[in-house]
Z-matrix of the N, CA and C atoms (Angstrom, degrees):
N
C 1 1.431
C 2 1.530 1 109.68
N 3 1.356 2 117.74 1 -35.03
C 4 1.243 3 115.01 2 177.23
C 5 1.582 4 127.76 3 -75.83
N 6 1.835 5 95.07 4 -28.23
C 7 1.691 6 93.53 5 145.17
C 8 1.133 7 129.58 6 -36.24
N 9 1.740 8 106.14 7 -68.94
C 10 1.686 9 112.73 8 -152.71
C 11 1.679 10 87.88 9 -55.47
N 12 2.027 11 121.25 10 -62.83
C 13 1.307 12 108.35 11 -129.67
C 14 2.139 13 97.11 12 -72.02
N 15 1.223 14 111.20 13 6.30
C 16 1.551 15 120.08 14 -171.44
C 17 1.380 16 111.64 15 -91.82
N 18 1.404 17 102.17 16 -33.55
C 19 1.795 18 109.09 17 166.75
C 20 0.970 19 128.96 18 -95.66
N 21 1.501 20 125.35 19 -6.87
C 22 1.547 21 135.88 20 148.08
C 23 1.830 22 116.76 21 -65.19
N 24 1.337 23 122.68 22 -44.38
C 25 1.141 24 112.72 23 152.06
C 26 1.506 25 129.70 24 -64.22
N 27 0.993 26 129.37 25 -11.03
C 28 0.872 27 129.61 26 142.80
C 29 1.734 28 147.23 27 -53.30
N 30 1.582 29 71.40 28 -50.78
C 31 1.618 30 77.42 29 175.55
C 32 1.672 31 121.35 30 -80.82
N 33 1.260 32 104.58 31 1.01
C 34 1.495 33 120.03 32 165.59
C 35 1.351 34 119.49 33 -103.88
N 36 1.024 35 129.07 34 9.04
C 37 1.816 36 129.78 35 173.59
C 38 1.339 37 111.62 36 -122.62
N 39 1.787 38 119.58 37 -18.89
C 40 1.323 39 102.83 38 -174.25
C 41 1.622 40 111.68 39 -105.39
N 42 0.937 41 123.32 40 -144.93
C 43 1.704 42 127.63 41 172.74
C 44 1.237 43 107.33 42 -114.63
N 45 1.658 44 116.21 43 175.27
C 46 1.388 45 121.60 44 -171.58
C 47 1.470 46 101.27 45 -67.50
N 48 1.149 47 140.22 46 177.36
C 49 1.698 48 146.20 47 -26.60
C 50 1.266 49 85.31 48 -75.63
N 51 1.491 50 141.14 49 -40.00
C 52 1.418 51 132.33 50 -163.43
C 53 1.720 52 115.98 51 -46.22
N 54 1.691 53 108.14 52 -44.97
C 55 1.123 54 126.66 53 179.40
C 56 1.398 55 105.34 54 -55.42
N 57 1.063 56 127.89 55 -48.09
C 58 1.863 57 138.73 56 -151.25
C 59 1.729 58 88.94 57 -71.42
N 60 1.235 59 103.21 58 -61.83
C 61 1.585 60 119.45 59 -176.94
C 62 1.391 61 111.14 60 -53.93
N 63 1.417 62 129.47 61 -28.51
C 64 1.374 63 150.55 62 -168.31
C 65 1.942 64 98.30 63 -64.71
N 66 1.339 65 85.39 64 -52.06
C 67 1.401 66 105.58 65 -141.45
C 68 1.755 67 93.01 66 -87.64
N 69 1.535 68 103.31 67 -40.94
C 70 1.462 69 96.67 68 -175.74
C 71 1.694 70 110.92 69 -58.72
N 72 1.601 71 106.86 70 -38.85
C 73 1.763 72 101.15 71 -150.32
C 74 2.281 73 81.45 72 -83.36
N 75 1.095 74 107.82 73 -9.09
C 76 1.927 75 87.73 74 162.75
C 77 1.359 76 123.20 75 -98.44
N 78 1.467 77 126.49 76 -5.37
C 79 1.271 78 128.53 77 130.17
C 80 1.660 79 131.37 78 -27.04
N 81 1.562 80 89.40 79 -68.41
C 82 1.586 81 102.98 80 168.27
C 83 1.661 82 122.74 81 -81.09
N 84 1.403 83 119.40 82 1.72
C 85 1.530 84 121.50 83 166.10
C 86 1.652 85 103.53 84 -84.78
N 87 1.437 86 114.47 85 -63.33
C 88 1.019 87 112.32 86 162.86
C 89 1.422 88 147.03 87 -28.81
N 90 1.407 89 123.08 88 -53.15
C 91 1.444 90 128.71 89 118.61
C 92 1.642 91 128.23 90 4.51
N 93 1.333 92 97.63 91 -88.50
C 94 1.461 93 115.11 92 164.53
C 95 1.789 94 116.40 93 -37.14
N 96 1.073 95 88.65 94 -74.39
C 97 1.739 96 110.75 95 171.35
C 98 1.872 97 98.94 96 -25.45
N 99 0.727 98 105.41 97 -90.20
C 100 1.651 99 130.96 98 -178.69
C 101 1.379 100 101.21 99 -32.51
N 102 1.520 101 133.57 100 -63.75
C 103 1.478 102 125.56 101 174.53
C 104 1.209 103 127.05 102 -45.18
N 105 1.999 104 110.02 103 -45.69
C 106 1.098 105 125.17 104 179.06
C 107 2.085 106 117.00 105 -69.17
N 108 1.210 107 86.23 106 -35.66
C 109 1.577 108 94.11 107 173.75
C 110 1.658 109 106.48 108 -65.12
N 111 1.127 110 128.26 109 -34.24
C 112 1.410 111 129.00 110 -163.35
C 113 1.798 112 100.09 111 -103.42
N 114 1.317 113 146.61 112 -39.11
C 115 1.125 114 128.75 113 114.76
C 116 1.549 115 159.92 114 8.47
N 117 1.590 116 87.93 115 -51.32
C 118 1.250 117 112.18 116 167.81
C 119 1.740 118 114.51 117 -75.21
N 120 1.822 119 107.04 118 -62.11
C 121 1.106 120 120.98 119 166.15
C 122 1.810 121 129.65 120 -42.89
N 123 1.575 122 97.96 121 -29.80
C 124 1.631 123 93.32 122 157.28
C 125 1.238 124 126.05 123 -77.08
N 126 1.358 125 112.51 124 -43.44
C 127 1.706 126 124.16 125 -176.95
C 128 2.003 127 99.06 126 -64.88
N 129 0.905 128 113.24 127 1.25
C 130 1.534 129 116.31 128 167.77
C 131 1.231 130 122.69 129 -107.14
N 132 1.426 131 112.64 130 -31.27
C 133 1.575 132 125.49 131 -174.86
C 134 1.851 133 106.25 132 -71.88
N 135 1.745 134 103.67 133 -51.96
C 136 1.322 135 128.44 134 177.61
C 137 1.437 136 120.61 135 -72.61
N 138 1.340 137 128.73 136 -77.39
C 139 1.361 138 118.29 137 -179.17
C 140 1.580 139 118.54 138 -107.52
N 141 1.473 140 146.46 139 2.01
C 142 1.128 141 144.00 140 -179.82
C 143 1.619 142 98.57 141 -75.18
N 144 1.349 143 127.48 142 136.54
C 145 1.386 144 137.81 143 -155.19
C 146 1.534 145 81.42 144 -93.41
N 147 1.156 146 107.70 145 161.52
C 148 1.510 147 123.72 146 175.21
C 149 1.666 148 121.27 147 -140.16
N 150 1.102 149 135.38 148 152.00
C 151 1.291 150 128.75 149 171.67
C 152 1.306 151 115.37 150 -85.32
N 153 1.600 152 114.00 151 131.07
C 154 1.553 153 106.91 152 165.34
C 155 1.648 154 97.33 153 -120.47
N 156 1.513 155 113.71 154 165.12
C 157 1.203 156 130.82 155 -166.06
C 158 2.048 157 92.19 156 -98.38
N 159 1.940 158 113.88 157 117.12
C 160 1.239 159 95.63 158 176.42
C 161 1.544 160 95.12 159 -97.58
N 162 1.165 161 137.66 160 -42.68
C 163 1.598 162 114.18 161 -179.27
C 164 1.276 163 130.24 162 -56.43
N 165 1.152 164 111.98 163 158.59
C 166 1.969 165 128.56 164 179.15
C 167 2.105 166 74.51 165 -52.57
N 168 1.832 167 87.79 166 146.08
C 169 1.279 168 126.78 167 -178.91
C 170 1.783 169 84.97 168 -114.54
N 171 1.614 170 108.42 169 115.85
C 172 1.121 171 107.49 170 172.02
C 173 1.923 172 98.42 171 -109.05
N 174 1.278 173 110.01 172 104.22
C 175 1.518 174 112.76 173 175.83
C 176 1.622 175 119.84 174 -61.29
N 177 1.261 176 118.62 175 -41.30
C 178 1.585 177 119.83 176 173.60
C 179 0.923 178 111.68 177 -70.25
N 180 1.405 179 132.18 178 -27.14
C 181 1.957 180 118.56 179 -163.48
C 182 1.462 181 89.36 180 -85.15
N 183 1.609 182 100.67 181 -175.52
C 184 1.401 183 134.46 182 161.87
C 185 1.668 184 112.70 183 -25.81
N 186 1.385 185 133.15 184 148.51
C 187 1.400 186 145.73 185 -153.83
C 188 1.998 187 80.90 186 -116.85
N 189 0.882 188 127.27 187 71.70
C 190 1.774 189 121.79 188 160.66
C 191 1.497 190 104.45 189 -144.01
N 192 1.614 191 81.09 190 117.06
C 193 1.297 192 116.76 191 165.54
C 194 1.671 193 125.24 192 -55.40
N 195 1.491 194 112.47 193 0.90
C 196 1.643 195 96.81 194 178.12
C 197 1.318 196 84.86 195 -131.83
N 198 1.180 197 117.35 196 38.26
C 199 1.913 198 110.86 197 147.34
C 200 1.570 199 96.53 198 -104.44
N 201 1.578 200 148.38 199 32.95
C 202 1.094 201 113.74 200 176.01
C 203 1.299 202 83.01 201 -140.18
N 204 1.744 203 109.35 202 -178.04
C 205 1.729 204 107.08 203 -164.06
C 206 1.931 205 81.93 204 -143.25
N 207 1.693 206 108.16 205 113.98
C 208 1.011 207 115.58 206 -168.04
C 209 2.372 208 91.80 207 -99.77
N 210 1.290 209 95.16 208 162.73
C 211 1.768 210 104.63 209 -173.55
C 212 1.448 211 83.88 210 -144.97
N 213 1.565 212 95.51 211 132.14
C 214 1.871 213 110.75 212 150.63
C 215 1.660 214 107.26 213 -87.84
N 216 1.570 215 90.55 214 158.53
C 217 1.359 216 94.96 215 -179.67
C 218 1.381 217 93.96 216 -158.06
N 219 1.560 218 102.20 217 147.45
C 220 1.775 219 107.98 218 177.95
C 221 1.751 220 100.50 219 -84.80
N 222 1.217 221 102.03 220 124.52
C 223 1.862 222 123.72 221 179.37
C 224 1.401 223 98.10 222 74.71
N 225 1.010 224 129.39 223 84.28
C 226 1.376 225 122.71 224 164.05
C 227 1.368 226 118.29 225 -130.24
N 228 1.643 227 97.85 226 -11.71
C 229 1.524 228 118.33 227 169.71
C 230 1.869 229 101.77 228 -56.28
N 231 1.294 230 112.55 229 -45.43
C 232 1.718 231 117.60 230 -164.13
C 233 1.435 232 105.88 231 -104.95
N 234 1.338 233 111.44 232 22.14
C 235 1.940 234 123.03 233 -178.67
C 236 1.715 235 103.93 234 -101.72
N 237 1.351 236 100.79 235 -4.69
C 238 1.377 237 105.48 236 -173.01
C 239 1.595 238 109.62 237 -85.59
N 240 1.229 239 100.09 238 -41.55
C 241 1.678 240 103.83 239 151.33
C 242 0.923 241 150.27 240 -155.56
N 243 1.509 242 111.40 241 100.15
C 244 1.428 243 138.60 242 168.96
C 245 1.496 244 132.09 243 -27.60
N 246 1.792 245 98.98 244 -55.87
C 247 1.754 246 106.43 245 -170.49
C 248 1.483 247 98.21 246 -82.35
N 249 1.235 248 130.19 247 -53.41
C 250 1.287 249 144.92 248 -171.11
C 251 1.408 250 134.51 249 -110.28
N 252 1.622 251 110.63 250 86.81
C 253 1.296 252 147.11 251 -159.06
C 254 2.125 253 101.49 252 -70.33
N 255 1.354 254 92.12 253 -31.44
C 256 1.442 255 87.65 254 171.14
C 257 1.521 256 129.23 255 -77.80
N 258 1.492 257 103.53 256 -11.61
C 259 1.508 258 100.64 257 161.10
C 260 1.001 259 117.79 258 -80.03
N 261 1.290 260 133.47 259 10.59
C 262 1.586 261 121.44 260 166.78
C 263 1.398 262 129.54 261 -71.77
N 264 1.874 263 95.91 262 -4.31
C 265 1.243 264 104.25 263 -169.59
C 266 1.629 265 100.02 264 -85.84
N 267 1.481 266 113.07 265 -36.07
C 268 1.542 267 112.62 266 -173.38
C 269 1.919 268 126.96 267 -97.51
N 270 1.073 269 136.83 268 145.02
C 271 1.123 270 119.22 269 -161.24
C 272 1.658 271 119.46 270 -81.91
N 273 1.238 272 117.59 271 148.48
C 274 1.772 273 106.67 272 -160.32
C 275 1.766 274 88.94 273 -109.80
N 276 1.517 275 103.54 274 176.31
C 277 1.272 276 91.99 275 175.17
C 278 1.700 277 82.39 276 -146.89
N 279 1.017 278 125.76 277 146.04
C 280 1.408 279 149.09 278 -148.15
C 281 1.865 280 113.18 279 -127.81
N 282 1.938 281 103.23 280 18.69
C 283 1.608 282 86.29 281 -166.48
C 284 1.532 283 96.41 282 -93.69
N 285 1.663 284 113.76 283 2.87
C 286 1.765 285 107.61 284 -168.30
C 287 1.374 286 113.33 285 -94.65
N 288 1.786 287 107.88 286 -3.87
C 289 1.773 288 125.11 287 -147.90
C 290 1.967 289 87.24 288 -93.59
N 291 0.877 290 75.06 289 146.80
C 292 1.479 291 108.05 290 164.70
C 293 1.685 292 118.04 291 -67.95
N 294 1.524 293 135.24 292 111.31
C 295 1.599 294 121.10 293 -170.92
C 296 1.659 295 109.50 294 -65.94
């Protein structure tokens, strides 16, 4: 990423052939960028262990963290949703859910 956004300034401050060359190798960072980002996002979905909360989430009481009994689990990051694959695109927040 620091390619692409370094050869895009580039390719706007200098003159031609430098620019052409600028612009191509953040074409091809970008590229890169994008596989590795989506790559990444599987190797997180699939095997990076995740925490789930196993005790009752009591939302009204007191905010302390050593009344609850947290478990890793391999994929639990992408257990959150099953039916609906398009929320993976947006971020959830999990403080109203039930453990």
């Amino acid at each position: 990423m620091l390619i692409m956004h370094g050869s895009v300034y580039a390719a706007l401050k200098v003159g031609e052939p430098m620019s052409v060359r600028a612009a191509a190798v953040g074409r091809a960072a970008g590229v890169v960028y994008a596989i590795c980002f989506i790559a990444a996002g599987m190797w997180v979905a699939s095997a990076l262990a995740g925490h789930r909360i196993m005790s009752e989430v009591n939302s009204l009481g007191p905010s302390n963290p050593l009344t609850k009994h947290v478990g890793g689990h391999s994929g639990s990051v992408a257990r959150e949703f099953p039916g609906a694959r398009s929320l993976w695109l947006a971020p959830r927040s999990r403080c109203s859910r039930q453990g």
